[in-house]
N, C-alpha and C positions, 0 to 999 in steps of 0.2 A: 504494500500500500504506500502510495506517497502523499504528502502533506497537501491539502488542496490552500489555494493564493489566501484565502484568511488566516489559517494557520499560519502558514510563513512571512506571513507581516506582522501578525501579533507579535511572533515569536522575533520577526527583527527589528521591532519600536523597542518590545524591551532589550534586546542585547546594543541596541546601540544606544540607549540612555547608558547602558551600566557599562559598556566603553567610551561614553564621556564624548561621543560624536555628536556633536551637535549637525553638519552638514547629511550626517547617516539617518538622522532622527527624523529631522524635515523629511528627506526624502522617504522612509517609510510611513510617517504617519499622512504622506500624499496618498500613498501607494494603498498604506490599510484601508483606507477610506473607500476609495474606489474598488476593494475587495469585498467591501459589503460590513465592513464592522464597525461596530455603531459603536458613540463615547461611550458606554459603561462598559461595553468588551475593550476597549483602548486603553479604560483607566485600569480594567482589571489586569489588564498584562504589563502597564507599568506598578502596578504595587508588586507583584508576583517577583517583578526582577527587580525592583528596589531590596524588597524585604529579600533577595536569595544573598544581594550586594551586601546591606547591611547585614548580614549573619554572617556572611565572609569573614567581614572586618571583626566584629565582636569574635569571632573563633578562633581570630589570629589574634586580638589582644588578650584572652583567655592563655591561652598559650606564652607569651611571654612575660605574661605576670604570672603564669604558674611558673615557668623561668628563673622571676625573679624572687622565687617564695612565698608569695601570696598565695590566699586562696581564694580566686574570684570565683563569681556564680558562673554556671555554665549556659552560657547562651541559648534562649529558650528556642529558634528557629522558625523556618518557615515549613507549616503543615504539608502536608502531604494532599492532592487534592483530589475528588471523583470526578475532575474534570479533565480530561488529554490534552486541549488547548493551554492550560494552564503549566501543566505538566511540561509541554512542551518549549515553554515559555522560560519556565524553570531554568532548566536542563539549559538552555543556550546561553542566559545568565549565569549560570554556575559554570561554564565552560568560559564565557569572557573574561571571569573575574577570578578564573584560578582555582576554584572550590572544590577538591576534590572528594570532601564528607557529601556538599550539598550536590556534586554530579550524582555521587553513586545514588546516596539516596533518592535524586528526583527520577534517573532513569530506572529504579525497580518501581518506582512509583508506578512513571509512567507505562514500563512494561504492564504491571498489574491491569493497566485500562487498557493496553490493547496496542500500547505504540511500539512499532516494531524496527526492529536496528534498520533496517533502510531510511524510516523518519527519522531516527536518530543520528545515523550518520548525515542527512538531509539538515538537519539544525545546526548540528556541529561544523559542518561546511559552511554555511548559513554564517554562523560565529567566527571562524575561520577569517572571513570574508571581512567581514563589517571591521574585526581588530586591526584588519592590516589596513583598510580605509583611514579607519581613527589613526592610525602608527602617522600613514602618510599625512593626513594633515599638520599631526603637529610636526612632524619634520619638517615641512613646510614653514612652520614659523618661525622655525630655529636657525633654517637657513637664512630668514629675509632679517629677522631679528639680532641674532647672532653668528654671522656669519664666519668669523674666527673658530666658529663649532663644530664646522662642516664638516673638515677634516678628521676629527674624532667621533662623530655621527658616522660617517663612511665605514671607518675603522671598525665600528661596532657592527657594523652588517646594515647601519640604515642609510639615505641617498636623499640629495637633494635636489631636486629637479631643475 
């Protein structure tokens, strides 16, 4: 089965709010639109990948104040959902942002409802995609901004146009 055009625009408004694309963003939430999903599906697949973002963060500051000898609460997360859209949503956000508790968890998730590694490898391309957009913009700024940086941007594998 592969993802029909609402699903992979849900799923790419949220991953490219939570890669920080602003140019990716606009252009999906053009795109959701015309795929048929209406603001309360649009807002719900930006909470979905806010709340996978922020869990990230909280799980890695969990982490280095246990590090440090604390003992912090353990970050409550984001649920698990009866819905594949969401799921799906998930799973691309947690893939932008590095989350490797919140990938596994949201793809048994979403396996449970029915999503199958073709739509999965399908988001994660999806994610893939949209990071390396975001990558290039801001290289882009860095070039025109900071020019003297280029050369150590190069060095690290990234290019300025």
């Amino acid at each position: 089965m592969s993802l029909n055009l609402k699903e992979k625009e849900l799923a790419a408004v949220g991953i490219s709010v939570v890669a920080g694309c602003r140019p990716c963003t606009d252009y999906h939430l053009s795109k959701v639109a015309e795929a048929g999903a209406n603001p309360g599906e649009i807002r719900q697949a930006l909470a979905d990948a806010l709340c996978v973002k922020r869990n990230a963060a909280d799980l890695v500051e969990v982490q280095v104040l246990t590090h440090l000898g604390d003992r912090p609460s353990i970050a409550a997360g984001c649920g698990n959902s009866d819905d594949r859209t969401t799921e799906l949503v998930k799973i691309g956000a947690a893939y932008s942002v590095n989350c490797t508790e919140n990938l596994e968890k949201h793809i048994a998730a979403g396996r449970a409802l029915g999503v199958t590694d073709e739509e999965i490898a399908e988001v994660i391309k999806l994610s893939v995609f949209i990071k390396d957009k975001a990558a290039s913009h801001v290289e882009k700024v860095i070039c025109t901004q900071a020019p003297e940086a280029a050369p150590k941007l190069a060095a690290a594998g990234g290019s300025c146009c």
